[in-house]
N, C-alpha and C positions, 0 to 999 in steps of 0.2 A: 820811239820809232818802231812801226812794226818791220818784221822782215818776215819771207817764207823762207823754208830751209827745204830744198824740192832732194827729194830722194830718187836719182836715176840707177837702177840697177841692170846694169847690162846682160845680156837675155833676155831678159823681162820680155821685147819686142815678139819676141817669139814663145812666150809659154802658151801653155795650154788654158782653155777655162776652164776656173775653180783653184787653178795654181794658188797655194798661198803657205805662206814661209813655215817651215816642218821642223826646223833646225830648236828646240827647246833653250840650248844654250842662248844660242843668237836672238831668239824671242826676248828670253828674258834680261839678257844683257841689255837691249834696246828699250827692255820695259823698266828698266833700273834707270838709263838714261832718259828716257819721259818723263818719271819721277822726279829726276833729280830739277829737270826743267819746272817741272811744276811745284815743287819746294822752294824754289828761288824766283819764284811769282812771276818768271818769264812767260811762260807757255799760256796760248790762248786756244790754242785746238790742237791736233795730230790727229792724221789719218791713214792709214793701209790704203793701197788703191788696188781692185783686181787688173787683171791684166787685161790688155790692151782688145785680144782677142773677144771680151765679153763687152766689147765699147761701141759707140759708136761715132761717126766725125760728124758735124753739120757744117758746112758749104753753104756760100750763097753766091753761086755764079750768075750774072745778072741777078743782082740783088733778090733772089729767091733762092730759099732753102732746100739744098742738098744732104740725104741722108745716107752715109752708108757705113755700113758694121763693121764692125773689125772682125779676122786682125786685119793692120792695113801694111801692106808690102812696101811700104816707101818707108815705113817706122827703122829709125836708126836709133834713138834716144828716145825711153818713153819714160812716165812717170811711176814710180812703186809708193809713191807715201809725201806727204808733207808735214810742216809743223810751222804752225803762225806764232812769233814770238815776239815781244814786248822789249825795246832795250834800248840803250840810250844812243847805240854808238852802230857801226856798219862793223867797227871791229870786234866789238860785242858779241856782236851773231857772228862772225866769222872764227869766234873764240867756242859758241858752242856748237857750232859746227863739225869742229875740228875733235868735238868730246864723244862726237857719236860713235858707236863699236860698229861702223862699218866695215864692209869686208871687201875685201880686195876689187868684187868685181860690181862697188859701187860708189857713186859720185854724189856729191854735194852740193847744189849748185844754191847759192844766196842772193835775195833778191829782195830790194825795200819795199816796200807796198805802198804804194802812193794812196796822199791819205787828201780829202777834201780842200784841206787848208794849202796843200799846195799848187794849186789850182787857181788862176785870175777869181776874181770878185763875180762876174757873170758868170763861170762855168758853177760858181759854189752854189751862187743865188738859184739856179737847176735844182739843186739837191733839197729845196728847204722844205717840201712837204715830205722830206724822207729822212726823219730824223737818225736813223738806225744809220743811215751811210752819214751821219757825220761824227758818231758819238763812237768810240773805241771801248767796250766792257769785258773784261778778264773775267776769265770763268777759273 
């Protein structure tokens, strides 16, 4: 079962662009905790996300696309990072969730990824010239 592990750090919504984590401790703490994922053949990617302010949203009111930049003023909870992980159980990933050396002013939030096979028979049949969205490979 894959799950994401969304890393919400509060602030975030409001940094500056180029913001990006300074704290050496905390880096490496987090880089010891990636490792550890990736020694235990869980881990299939992780990512730092910049902040919000160097992003941008797309919209499509009447079904046409809306673009506009950040930062966006409505942002209460944004994204700082993710980590796509491999595991058997939802408690699984809620167990290494719970290993990450987060810091007080951030959240975890765990989510399964829905994978092809859980999908009716015609929504799958959709996907077969696209073998890449049906096949799950660990890097």
């Amino acid at each position: 079962m894959r799950f994401m592990l969304l890393m919400i750090p509060h602030g975030y919504e409001t940094a500056a662009p180029g913001t990006i984590p300074d704290d050496v401790d905390a880096v490496a703490a987090m880089m010891a905790y990636n490792e550890s994922m990736q020694k235990a053949g869980i881990l299939i990617s992780c990512d730092g996300l910049h902040p919000p302010s160097m992003g941008a949203r797309v919209s499509f009111p009447g079904r046409k696309p809306k673009v506009v930049d950040g930062p966006f003023a409505e942002a209460k909870e944004v994204l700082g990072g993710y980590w796509i992980i491999d595991v058997s159980s939802r408690a699984d990933a809620i167990e290494w969730a719970t290993r990450c050396p987060g810091g007080e002013n951030e959240v975890i939030e765990v989510r399964q990824i829905q994978e092809i096979a859980d999908f009716p028979p015609e929504v799958q049949a959709l996907t077969i010239e696209l073998p890449s969205m049906q096949a799950v490979k660990k890097t």
